[in-house]
N, C-alpha and C positions, 0 to 999 in steps of 0.2 A: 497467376495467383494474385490477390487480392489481401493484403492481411490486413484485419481488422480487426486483430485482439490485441492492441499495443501491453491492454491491465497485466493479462497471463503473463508475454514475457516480451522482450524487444530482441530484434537483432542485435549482436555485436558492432560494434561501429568496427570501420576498416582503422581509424586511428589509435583505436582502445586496441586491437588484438595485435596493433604492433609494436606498442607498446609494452605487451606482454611476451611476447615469443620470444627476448633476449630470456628471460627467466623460467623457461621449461628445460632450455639447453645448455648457453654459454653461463649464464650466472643464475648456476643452479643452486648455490649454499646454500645451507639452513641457519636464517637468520638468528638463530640461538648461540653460532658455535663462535667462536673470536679471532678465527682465522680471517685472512682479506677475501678471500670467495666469499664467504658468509657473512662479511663487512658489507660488502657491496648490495646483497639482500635487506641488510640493519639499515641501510641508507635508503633504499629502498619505499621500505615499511616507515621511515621516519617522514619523508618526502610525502608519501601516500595519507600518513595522519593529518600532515599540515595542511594537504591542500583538501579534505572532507572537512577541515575543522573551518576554511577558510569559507568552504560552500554553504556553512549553517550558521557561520558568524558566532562560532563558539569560541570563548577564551582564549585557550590553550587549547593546541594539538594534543597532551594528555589526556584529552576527556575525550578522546576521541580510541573504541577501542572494537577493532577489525572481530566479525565474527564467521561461522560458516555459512548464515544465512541469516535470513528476515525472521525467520520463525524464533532462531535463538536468541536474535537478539531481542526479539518479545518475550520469550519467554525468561532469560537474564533480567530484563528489566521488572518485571512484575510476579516473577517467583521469585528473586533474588534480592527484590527488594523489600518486596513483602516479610521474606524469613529475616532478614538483615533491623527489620525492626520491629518484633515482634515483641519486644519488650515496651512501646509505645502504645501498640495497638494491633488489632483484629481483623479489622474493616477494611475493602477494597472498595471504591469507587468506579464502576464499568459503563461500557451503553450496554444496549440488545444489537446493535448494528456493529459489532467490532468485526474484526477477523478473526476466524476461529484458532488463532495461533496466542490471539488477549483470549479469546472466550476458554477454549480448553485449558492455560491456565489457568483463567480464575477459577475454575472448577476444578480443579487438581488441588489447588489450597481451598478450597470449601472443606472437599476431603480432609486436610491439614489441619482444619479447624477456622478456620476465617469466615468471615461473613461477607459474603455479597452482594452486594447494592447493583443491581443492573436499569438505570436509566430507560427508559423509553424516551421515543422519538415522533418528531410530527411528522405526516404524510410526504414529507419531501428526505424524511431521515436524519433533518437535524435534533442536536441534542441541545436543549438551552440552560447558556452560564447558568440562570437563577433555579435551574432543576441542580445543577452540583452545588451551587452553595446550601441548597435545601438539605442535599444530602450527605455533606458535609458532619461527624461527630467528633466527641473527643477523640476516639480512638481510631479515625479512619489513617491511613497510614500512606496509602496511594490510591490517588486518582488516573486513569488510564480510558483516555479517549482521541481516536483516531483523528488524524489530520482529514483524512477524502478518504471516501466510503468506495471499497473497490468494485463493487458491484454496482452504483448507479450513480458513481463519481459527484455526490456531495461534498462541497469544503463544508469543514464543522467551524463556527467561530472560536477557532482556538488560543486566541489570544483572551479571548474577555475569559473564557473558561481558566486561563491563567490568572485572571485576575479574582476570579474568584476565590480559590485556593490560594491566592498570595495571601501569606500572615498565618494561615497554617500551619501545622505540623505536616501534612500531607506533602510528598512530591506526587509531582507531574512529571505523568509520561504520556507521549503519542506516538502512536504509529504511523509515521510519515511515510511508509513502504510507495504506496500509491503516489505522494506528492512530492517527491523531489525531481528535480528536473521539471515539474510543470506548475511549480507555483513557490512563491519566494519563500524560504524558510530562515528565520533569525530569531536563535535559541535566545540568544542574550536581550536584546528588547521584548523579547515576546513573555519572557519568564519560566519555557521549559527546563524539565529539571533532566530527563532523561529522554531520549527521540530514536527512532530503529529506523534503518535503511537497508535495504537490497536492491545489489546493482545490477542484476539482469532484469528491475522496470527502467532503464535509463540508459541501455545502451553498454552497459557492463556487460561480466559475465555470471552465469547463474555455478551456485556455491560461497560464495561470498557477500557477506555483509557489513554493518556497523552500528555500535549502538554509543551514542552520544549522552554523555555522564558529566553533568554539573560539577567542577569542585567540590566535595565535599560529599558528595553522593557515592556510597557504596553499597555495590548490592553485593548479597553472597551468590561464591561461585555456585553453577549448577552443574559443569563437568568438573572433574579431577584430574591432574597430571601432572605434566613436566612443571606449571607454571607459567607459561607463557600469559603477556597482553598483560601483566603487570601482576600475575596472581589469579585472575577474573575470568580466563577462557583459556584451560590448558588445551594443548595442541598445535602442531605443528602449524606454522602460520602459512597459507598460500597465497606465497610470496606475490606471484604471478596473478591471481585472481586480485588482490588486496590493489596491484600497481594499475589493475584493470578496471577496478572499481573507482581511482582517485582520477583518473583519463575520465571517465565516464563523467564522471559528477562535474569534474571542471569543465567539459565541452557543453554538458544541458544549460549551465547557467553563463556560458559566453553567446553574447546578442539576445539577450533574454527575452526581453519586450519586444524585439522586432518578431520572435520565433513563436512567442506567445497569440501575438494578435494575427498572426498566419493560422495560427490554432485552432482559434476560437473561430475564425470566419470558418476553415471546413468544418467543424463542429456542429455551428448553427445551420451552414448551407443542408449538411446530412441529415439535422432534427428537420429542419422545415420539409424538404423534401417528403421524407418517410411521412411525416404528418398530416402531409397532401395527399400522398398517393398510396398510401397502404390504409387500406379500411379498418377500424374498429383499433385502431395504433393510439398507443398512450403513452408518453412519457415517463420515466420515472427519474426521482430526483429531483435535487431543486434545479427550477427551470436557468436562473441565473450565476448561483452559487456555486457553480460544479466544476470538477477540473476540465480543461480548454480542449482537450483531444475525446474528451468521452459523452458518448451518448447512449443511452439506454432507456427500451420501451418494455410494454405488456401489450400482446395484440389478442384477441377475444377469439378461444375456439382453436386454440394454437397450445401445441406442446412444446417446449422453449429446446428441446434435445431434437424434436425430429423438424423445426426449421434449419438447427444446424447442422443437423446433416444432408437437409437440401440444400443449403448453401455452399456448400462441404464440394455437393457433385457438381457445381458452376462455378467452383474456384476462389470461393469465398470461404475466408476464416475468421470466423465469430463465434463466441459463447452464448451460453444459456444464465450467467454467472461468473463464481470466482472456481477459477479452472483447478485448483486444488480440489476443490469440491466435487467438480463435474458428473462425477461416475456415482457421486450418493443422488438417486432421481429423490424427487420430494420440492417443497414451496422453499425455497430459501429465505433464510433465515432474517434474512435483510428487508426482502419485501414483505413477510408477514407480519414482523416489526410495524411497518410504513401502512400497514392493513391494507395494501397493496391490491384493489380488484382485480382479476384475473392473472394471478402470482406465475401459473404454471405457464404462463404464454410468455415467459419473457426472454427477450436479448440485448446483450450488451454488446456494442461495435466501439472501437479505443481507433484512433488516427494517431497516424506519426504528423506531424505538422509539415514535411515534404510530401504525402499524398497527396497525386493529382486530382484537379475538380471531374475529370471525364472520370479514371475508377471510382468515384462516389459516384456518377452518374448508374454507374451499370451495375453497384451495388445496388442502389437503390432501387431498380429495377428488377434485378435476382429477389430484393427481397419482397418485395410487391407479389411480386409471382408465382412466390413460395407462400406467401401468406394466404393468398386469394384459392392457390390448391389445396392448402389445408385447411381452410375454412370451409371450403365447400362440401368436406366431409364431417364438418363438426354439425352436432343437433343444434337446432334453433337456440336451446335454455343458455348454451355454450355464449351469445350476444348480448344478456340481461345486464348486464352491468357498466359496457362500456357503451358510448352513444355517440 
């Protein structure tokens, strides 16, 4: 096998799930209770805060607060923050290229009564600062724009976009989901106010995440319960997923640069290749701006579901997209955005930065292959657009 969806999810590292396995069995306590069992879980969870807060150059480890996933902690962020100031103001500030975990929020408060501003983007998927300071009002209250587009791995310039919004009322939030582990994040020089992470793209494990909270930043909770994470996410905290996620995050940004520029050479070797040898293949995203392990095309005459499943039977694992989505067919939402010519031919290939250059080689060749069969069943009108 061949894996080449690094976006959808990563493996486990061998040092993360050993990490973890003292806390499925021997120190099992529920970090809530005040006994030494459940001490040893509190230390834990403390240990696990510091060293996420260490990895985004956040203040304090209190602003750093463990959740069950990427989606919650999007959705805390910007439903939570939103109701948390509604006596300010109304207005949200979105893209068209979010994740559908911002997008189906902001749409949940439209319902609520808010108004939405959603951004468009230029043909490579960026959003420009001087588009959010335009849409910037009295009463906008959060701004919410992605770090790297998971579908065609765009970095957004997200610092000048902070700098927009500095001086505001408005917080900043992004969803870093995509980019941590492969491109440098620092809340405090950058001017984020709030940032979401999940650590099964990094080599963690999937159910666990985190959402990164300025001082002074509270959102309201969006579950109920015992109280846990300070008030702001009741629920049992998974101890083990939480110590599996601060492993994770600390090994993606040990030897950063040297792991980075391994990245980006398989990266570019996989774009050029495919761009040679696969006819009517187009890139999407910005050609320079993008994260180091991701590449993604549109090929002309192609249906982005049944390349992957020819790739599928030659031991190849690539999407059509963002794998949450997969099973909805239709033009995603990202490259309609990007007015994307031939929307329905596309695929996204994600590398680990230890893939060998020989399995790019024989990727590259499955996907040639695959492309050249299924073009050869498409009608001629199916090539108008790409050249």
């Amino acid at each position: 096998m061949i894996y080449l969806d690094n976006a959808a999810t990563t493996p486990v590292k061998a040092e993360v799930l050993k990490t973890m396995l003292p806390f499925f069995s021997e120190y099992y306590g529920n970090a809530s209770n005040v006994y030494s069992l459940s001490l040893v879980s509190r230390r834990a969870l403390d240990s696990a805060r510091e060293a996420v807060a260490k990895a985004v150059n956040a203040k304090l480890p209190a602003e750093i607060f463990f959740t069950g996933c990427g989606t919650e902690a999007d959705n805390l962020a910007v439903i939570g923050i939103a109701k948390s100031r509604r006596e300010q103001g109304n207005h949200i500030i979105t893209s068209a290229v979010e994740h559908h975990a911002v997008l189906n929020a902001c749409d949940y408060l439209r319902r609520e009564g808010f108004e939405i501003t959603k951004l468009p983007v230029d043909k490579f998927g960026l959003v420009r600062p001087e588009q959010v300071a335009e849409a910037l009002r009295p009463d906008t209250v959060l701004v919410s724009i992605m770090t790297a587009n998971n579908e065609v791995g765009t970095l957004e310039p997200i610092a000048e976009i902070a700098d927009a919004v500095r001086g505001h009322q408005a917080y900043f939030h992004t969803d870093a989901i995509q980019a941590i582990g492969a491109a440098p994040i620092d809340v405090q020089n950058t001017g984020i106010d709030a940032l979401s992470i999940s650590a099964h793209k990094f080599g963690g494990p999937k159910g666990v995440g985190a959402l990164y909270l300025r001082t002074g930043v509270r959102p309201l909770p969006v579950n109920y319960g015992g109280g846990q994470e300070r008030g702001l996410r009741s629920g049992t905290e998974n101890v083990a997923g939480i110590v599996g996620l601060a492993k994770a995050i600390s090994l993606a940004y040990r030897n950063f640069e040297e792991k980075i520029s391994l990245w980006k050479s398989k990266r570019d070797y996989l774009i050029k290749n495919i761009l040679e040898k696969v006819p009517y293949a187009q890139l999407t995203g910005h050609p320079e701006r993008r994260l180091p392990g991701h590449a993604s095309f549109v090929f002309a005459g192609v249906e982005g579901e049944s390349l992957v499943m020819q790739l599928d039977r030659q031991g190849i694992c690539a999407s059509s997209g963002a794998a949450c989505a997969s099973s909805a067919l239709g033009v995603s939402h990202v490259l309609e955005a990007m007015k994307t010519p031939q929307a329905r031919g596309s695929l996204r290939l994600t590398v680990d930065w230890e893939i060998d250059y020989a399995d790019l080689d024989k990727a590259v060749e499955a996907i040639a292959k695959s492309v050249k069969k299924l073009q050869s069943r498409a009608p001629k009108s199916s090539f108008a657009e790409l050249r």
